[in-house]
MMTF fields as JSON, N, C-alpha, C and O atoms, coordinates in Angstrom:
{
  "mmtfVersion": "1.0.0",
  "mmtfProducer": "UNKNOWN",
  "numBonds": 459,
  "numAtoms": 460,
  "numGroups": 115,
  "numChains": 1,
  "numModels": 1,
  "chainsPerModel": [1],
  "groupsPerChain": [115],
  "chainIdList": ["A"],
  "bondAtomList": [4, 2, 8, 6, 12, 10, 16, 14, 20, 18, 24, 22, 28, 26, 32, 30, 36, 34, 40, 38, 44, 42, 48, 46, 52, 50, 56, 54, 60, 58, 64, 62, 68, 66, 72, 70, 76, 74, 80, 78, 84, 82, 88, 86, 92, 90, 96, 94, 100, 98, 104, 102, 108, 106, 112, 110, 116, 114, 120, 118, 124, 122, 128, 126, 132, 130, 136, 134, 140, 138, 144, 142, 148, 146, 152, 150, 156, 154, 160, 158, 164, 162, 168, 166, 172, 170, 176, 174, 180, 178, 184, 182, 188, 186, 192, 190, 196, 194, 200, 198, 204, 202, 208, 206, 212, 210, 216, 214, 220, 218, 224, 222, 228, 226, 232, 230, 236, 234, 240, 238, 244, 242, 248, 246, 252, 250, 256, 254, 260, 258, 264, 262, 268, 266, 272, 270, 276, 274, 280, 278, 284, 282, 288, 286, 292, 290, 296, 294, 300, 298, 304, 302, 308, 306, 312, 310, 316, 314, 320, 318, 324, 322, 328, 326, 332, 330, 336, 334, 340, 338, 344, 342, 348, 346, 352, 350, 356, 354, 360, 358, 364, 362, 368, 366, 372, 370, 376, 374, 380, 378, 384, 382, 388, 386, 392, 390, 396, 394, 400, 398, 404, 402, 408, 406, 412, 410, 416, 414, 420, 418, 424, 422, 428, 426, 432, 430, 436, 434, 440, 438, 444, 442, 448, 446, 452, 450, 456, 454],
  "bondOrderList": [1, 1, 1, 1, 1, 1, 1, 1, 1, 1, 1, 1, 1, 1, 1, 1, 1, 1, 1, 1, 1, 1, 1, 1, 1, 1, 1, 1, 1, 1, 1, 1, 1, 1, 1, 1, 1, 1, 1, 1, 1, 1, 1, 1, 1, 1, 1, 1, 1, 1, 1, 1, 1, 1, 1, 1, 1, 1, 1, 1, 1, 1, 1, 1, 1, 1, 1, 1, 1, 1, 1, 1, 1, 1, 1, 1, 1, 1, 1, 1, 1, 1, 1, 1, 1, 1, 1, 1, 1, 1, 1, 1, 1, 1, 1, 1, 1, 1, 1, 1, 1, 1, 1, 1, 1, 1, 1, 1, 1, 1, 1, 1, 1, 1],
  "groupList": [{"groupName": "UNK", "atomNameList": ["N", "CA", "C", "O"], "elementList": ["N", "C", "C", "O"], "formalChargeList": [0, 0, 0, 0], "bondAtomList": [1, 0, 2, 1, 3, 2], "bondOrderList": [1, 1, 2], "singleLetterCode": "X", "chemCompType": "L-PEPTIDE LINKING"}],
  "groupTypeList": [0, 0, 0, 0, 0, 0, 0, 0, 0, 0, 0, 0, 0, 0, 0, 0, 0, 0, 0, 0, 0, 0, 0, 0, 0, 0, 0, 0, 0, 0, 0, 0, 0, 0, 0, 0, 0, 0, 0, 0, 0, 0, 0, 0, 0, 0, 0, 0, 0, 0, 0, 0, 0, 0, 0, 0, 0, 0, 0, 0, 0, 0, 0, 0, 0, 0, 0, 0, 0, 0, 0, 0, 0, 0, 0, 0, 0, 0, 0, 0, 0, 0, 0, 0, 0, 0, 0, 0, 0, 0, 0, 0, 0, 0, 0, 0, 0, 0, 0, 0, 0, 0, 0, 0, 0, 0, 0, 0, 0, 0, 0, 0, 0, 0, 0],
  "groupIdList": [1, 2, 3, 4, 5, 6, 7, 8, 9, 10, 11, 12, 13, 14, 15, 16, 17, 18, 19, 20, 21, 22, 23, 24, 25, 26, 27, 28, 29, 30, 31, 32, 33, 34, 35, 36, 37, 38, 39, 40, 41, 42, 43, 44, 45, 46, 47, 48, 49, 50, 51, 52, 53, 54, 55, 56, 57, 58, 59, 60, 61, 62, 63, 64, 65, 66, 67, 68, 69, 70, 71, 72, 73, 74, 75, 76, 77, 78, 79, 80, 81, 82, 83, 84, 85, 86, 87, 88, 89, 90, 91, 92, 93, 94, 95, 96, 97, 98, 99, 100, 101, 102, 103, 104, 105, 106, 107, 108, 109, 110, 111, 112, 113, 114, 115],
  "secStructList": [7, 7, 7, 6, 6, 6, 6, 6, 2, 2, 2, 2, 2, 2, 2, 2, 2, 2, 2, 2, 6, 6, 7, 7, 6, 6, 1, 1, 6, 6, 6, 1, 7, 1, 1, 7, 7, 7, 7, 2, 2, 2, 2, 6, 2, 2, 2, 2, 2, 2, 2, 2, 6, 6, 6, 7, 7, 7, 7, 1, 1, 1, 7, 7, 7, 7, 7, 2, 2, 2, 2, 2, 2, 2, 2, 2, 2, 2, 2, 6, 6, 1, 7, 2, 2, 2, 2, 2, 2, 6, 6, 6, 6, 2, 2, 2, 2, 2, 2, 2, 2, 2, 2, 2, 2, 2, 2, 6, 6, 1, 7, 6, 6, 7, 7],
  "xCoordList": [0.847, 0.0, 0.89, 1.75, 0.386, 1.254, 0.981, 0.033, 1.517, 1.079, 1.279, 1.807, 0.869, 0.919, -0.259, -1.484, 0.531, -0.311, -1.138, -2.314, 0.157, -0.395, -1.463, -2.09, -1.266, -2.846, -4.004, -4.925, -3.984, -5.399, -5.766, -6.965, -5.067, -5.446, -5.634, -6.344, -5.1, -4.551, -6.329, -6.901, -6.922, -7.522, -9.117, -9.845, -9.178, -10.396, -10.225, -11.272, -9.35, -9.101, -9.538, -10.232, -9.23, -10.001, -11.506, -12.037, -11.807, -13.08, -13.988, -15.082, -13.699, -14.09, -14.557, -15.337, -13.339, -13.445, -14.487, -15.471, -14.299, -15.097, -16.671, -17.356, -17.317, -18.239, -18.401, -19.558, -17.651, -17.71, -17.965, -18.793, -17.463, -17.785, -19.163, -19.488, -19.807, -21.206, -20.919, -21.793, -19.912, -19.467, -20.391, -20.805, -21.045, -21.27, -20.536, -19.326, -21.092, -20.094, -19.49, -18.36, -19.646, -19.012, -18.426, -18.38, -17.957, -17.129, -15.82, -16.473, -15.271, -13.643, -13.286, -12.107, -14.281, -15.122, -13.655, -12.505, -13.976, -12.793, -11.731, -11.019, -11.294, -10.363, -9.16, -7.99, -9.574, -9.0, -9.236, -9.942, -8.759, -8.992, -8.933, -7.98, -9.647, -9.887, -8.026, -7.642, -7.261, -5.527, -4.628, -4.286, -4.287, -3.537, -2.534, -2.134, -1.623, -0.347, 0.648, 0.287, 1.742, 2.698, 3.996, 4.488, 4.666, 5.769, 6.935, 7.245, 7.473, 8.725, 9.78, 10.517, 9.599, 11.12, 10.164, 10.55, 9.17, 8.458, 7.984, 7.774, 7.77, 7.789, 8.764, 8.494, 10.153, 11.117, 11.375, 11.567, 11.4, 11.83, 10.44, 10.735, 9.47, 8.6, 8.943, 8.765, 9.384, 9.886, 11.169, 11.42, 12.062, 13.009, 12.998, 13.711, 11.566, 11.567, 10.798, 10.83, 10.188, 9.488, 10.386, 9.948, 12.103, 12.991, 13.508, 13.859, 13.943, 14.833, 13.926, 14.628, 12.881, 11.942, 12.257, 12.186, 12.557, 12.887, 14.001, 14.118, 15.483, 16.685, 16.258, 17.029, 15.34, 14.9, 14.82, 13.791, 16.343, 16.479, 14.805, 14.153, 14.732, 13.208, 13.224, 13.985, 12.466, 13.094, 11.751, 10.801, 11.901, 10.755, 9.892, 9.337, 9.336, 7.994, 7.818, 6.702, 8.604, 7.741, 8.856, 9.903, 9.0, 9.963, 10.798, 10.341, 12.432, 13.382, 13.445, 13.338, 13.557, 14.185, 14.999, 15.541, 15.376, 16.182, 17.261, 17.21, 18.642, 19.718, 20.091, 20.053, 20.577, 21.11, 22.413, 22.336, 23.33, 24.27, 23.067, 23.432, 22.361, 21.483, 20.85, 20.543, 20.57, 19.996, 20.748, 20.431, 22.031, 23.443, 23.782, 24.152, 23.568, 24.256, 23.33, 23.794, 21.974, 20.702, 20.817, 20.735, 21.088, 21.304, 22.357, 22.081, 23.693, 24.93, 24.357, 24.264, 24.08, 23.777, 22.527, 22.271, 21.484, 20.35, 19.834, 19.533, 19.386, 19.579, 20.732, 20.442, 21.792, 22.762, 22.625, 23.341, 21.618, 21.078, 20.103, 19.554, 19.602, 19.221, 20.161, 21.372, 19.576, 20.701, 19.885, 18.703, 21.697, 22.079, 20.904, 20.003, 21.196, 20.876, 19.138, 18.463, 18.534, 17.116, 16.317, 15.38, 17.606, 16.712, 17.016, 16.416, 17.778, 17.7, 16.479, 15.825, 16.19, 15.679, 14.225, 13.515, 13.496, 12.202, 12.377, 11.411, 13.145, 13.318, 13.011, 11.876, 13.793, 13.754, 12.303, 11.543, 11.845, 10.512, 8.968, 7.931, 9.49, 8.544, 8.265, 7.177, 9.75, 10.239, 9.682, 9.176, 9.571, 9.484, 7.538, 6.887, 6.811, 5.576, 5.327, 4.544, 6.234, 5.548, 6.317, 6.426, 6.605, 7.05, 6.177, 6.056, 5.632, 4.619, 3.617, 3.084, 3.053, 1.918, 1.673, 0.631, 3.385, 3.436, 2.556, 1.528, 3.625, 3.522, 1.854, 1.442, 1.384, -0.424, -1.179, -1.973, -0.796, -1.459, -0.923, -1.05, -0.344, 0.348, -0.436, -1.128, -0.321, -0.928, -2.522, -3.018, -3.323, -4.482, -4.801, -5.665, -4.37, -4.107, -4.247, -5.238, -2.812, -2.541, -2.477, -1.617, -3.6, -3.485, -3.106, -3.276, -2.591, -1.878, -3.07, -4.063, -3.034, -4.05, -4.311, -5.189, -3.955, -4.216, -5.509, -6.049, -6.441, -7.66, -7.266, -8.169],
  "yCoordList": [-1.169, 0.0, 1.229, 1.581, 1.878, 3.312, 4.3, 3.966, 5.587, 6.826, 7.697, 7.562, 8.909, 10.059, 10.202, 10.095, 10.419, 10.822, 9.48, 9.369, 8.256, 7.372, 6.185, 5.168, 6.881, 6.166, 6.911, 6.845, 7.489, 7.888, 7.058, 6.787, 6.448, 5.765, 4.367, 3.619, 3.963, 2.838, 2.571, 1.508, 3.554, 3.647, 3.268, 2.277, 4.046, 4.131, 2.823, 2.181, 2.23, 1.011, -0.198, -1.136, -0.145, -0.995, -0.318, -1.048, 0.445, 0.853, 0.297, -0.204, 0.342, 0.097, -1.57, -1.961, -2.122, -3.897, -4.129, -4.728, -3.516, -3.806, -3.845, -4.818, -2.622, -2.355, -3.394, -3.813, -3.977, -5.1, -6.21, -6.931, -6.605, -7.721, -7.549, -8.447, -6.392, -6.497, -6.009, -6.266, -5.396, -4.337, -3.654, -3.579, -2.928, -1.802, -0.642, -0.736, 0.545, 1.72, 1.65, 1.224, 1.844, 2.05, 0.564, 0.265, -0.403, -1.606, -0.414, 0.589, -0.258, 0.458, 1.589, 1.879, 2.281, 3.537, 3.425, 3.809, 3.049, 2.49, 2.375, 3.363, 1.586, 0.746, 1.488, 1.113, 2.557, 3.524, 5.249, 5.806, 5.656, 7.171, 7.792, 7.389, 8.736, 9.506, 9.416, 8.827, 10.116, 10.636, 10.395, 11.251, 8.895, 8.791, 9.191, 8.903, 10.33, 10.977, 10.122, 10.198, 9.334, 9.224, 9.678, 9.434, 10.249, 10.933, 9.868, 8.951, 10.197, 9.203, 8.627, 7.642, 9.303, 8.984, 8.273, 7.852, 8.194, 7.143, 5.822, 4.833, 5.871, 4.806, 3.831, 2.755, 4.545, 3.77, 3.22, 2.013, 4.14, 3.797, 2.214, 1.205, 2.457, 1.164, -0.205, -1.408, 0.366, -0.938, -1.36, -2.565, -0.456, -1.308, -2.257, -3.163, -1.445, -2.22, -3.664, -4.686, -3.588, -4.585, -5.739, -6.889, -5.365, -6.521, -6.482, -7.632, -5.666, -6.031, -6.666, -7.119, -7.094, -7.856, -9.142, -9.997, -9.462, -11.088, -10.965, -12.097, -10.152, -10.433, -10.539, -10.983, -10.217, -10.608, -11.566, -12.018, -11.942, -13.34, -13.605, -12.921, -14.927, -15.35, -16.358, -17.297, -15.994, -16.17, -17.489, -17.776, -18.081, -19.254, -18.964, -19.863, -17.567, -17.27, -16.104, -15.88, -15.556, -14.074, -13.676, -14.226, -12.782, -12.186, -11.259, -10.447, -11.252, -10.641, -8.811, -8.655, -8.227, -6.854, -6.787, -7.891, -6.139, -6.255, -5.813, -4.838, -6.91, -6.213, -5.026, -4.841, -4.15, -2.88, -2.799, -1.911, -3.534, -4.044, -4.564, -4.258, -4.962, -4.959, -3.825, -3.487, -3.033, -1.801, -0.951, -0.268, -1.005, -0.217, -0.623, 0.151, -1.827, -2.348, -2.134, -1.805, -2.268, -1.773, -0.75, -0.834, 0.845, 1.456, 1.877, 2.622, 1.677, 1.501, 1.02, 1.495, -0.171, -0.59, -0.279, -0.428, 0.28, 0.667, 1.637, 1.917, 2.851, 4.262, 4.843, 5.735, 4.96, 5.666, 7.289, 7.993, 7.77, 9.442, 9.43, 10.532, 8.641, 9.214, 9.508, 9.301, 9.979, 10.343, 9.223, 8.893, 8.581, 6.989, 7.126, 6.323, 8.146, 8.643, 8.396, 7.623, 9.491, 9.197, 7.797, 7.211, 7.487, 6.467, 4.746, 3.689, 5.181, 4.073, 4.324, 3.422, 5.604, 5.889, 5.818, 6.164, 5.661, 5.519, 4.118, 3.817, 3.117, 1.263, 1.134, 0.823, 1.322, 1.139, 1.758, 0.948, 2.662, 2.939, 1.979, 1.609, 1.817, 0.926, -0.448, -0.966, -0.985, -2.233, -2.428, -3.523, -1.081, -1.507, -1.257, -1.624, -0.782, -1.44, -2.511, -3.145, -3.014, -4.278, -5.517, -6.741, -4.82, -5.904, -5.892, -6.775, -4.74, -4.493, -5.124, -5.856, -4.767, -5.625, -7.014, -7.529, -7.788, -8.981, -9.657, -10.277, -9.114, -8.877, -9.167, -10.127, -8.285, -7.928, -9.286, -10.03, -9.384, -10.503, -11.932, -12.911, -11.75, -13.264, -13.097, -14.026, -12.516, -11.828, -12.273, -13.178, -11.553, -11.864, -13.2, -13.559, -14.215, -15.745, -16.434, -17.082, -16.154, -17.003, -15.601, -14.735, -15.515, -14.819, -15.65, -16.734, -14.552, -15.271, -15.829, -15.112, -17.217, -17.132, -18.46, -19.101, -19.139, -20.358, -20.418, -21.476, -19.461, -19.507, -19.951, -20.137],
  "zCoordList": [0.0, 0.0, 0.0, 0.808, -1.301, -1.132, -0.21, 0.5, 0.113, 0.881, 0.196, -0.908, 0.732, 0.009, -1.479, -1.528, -2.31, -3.843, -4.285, -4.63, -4.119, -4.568, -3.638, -3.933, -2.569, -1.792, -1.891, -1.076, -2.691, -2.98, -4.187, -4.129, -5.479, -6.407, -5.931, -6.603, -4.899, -4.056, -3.44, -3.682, -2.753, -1.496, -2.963, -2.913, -3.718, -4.848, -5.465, -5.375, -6.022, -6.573, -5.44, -5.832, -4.452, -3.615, -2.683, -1.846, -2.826, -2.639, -4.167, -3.907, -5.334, -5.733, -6.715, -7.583, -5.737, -5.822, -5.18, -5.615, -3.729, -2.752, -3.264, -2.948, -4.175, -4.716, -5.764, -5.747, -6.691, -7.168, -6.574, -7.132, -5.517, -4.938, -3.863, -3.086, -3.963, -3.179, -1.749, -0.921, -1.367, -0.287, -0.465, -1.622, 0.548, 0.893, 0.921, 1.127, 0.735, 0.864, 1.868, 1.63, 2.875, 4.283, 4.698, 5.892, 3.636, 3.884, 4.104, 4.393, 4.111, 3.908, 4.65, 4.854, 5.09, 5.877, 7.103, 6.893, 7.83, 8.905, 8.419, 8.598, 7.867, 7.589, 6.576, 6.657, 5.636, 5.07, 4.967, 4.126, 5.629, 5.715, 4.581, 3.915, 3.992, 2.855, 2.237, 1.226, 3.123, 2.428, 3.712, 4.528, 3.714, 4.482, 4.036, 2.908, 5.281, 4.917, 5.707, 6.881, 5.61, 6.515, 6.365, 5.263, 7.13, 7.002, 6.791, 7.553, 5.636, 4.526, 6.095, 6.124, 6.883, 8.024, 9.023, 10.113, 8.67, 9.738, 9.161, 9.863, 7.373, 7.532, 6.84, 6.308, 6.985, 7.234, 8.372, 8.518, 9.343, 10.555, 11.055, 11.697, 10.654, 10.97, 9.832, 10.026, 8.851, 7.837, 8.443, 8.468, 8.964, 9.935, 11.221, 11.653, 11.708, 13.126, 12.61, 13.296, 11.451, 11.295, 10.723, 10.751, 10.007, 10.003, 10.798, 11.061, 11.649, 13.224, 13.783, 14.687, 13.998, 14.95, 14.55, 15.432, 13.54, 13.317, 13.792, 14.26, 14.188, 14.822, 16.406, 17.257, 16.601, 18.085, 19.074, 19.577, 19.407, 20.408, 21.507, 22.295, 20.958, 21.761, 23.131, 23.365, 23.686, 24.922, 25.573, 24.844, 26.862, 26.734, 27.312, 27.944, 27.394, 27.659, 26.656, 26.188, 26.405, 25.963, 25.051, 25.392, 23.841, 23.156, 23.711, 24.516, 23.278, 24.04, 23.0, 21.783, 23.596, 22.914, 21.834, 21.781, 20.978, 19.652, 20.503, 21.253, 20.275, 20.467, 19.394, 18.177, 20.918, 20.353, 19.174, 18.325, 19.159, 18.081, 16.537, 15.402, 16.65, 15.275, 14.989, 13.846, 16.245, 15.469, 14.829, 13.855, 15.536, 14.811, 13.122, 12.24, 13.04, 12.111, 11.078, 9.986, 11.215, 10.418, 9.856, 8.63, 10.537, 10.125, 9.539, 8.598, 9.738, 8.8, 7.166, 6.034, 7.876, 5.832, 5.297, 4.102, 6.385, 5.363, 5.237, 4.077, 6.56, 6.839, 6.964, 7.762, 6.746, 6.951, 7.002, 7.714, 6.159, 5.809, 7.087, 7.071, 8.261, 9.317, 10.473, 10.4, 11.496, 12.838, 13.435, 13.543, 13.942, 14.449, 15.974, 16.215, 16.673, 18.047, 17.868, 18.548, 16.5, 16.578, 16.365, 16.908, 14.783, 14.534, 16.156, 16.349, 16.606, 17.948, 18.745, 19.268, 18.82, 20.045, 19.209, 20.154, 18.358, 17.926, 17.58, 16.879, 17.733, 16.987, 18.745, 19.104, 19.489, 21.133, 21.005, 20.473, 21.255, 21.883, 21.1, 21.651, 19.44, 19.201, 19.887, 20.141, 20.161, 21.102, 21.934, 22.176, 22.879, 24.385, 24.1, 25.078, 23.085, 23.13, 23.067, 23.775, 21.836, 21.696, 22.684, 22.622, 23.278, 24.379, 25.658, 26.508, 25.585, 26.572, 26.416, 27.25, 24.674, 24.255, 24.613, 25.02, 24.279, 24.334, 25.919, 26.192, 26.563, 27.576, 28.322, 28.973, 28.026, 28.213, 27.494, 28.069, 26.334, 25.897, 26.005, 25.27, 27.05, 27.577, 29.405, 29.822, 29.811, 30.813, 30.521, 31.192, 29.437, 29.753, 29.564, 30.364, 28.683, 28.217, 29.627, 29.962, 30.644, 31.386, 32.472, 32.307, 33.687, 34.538, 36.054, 36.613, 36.219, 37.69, 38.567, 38.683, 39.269, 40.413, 39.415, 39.992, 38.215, 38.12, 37.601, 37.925, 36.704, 36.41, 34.711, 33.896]
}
């Protein structure tokens, strides 16, 4: 899925499958905002965290944090035109959600007290 200019041809082209296949208008209503804008340095920075997450040593309950040596090395060979300092510190903060997430939804699965 593109952003910017080209999610708007993106967003009509499947609004209008949808209408082919017997969707309703408001099938997509949710699900795609009129002009989604995302800013070019964000969604790199989320296409990275989304391959550093497979370097993510796994651990026997719950997923471990991306070592910090892969996030370095990520950006050497693939952002190099961002700052090393930012792009760590937004790969770490996506991290420590979804570790939280993890977290929560391991939590609600198996709650303490043996239920």
């Amino acid at each position: 899925m593109r952003h910017g200019k080209g999610a708007e041809a993106d967003a009509e082209w499947l609004k209008a499958a949808a209408s082919e296949e017997g969707f309703g208008e408001g099938f997509f209503k949710d699900v795609l905002p009129d002009k989604p804008v995302i800013p070019f340095h964000l969604i790199v920075v989320y296409e990275a965290f989304r391959r550093l997450s497979a370097q993510r040593p796994s651990g026997f309950s719950a997923p471990s944090k991306i070592p910090f040596g892969e996030i370095v090395c990520y950006h050497r060979a693939v952002v190099p035109f961002l700052c090393l300092e930012d792009f760590a510190d937004q790969i770490i903060a996506l991290d420590d959600i979804y570790i939280q997430e993890v977290a929560r939804m391991l939590e609600q699965r198996n709650p303490k007290g043996g239920q």
